[in-house]
C-alpha positions in Angstrom: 29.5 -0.9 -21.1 26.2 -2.4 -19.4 25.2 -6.0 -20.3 22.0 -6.5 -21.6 21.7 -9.6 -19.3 21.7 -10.0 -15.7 24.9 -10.3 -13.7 25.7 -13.7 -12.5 27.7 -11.8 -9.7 25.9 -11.6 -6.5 25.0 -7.9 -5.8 27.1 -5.3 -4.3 27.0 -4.6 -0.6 27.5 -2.4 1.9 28.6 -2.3 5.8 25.8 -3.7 7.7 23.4 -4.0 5.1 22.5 -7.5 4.0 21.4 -8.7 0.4 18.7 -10.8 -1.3 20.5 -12.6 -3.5 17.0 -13.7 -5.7 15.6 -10.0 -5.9 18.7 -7.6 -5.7 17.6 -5.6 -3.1 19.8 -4.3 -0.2 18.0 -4.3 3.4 19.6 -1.8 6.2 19.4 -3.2 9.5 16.7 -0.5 11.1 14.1 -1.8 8.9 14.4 -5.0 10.3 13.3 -2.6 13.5 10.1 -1.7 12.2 7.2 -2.4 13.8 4.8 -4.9 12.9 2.0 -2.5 11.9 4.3 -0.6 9.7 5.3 -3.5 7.7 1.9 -4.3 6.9 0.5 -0.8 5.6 0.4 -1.0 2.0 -0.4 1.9 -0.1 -3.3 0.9 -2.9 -4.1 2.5 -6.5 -7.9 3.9 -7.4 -8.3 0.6 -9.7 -7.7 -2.0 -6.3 -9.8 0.4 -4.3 -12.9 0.1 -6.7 -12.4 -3.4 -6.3 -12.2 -3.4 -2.6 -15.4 -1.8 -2.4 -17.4 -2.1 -5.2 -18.6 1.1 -5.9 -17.7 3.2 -8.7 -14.9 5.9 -9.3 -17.4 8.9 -9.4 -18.7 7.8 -6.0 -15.5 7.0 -4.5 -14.3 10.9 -5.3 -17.7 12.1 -4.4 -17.8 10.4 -1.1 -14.7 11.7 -0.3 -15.5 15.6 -1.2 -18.1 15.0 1.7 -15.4 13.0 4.1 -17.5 9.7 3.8 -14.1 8.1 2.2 -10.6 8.2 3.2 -8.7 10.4 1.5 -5.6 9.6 -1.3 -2.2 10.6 -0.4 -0.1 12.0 -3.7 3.3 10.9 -4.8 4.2 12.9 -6.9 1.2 12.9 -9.3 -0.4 9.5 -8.1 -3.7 9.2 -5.5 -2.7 6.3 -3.1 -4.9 5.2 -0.6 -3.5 3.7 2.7 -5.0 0.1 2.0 -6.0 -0.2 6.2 -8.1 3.1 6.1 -9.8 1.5 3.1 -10.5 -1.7 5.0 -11.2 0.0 8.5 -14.3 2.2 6.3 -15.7 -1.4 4.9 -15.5 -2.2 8.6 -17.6 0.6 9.2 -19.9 0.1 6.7 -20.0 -3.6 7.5 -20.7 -2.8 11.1 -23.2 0.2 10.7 -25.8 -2.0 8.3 -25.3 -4.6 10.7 -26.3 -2.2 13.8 -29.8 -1.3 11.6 -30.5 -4.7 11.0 -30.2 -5.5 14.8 
């Protein structure tokens, strides 16, 4: 029978995996071999995109029928953008009004 509460037992671990005690969550020892830059990828929703950049949803998917914009990766039925592509084409952007002005 589950409780509808949490456990006050710490969580459940295995061999040389360690535990977060505060968010339950097991941590195997190769992740703690990940590089830097693969730790910090982030995968972002259409909503945080369109805020990222400002433009609207028909232009995002527009833009990115003519491979102006990065495109989404699907789970399972959900378009996620890789967050550094996102900020590496406002880079762009950023740099190529900035090369007209000049």
């Amino acid at each position: 029978m589950r409780r509808a509460f949490p456990s006050k037992r710490p969580a459940a671990k295995t061999r040389g995996q360690t535990v977060n005690h505060d968010r339950r969550e097991l941590q195997a020892p190769a992740a703690a071999a990940q590089t830097v830059s693969a730790k910090s990828e982030r995968l972002i929703r259409l909503p945080q995109v369109l805020t990222l950049v400002g433009i609207g949803k028909t232009t995002v998917y527009a833009m990115i029928k003519s491979g102006e914009f990065p495109r989404p990766r699907k789970v399972r039925n959900i378009s996620l953008w890789v967050e550094s592509e996102v900020q590496n084409w406002i880079r762009g952007v950023v740099e190529d009004r900035g090369e007209r002005q000049a």
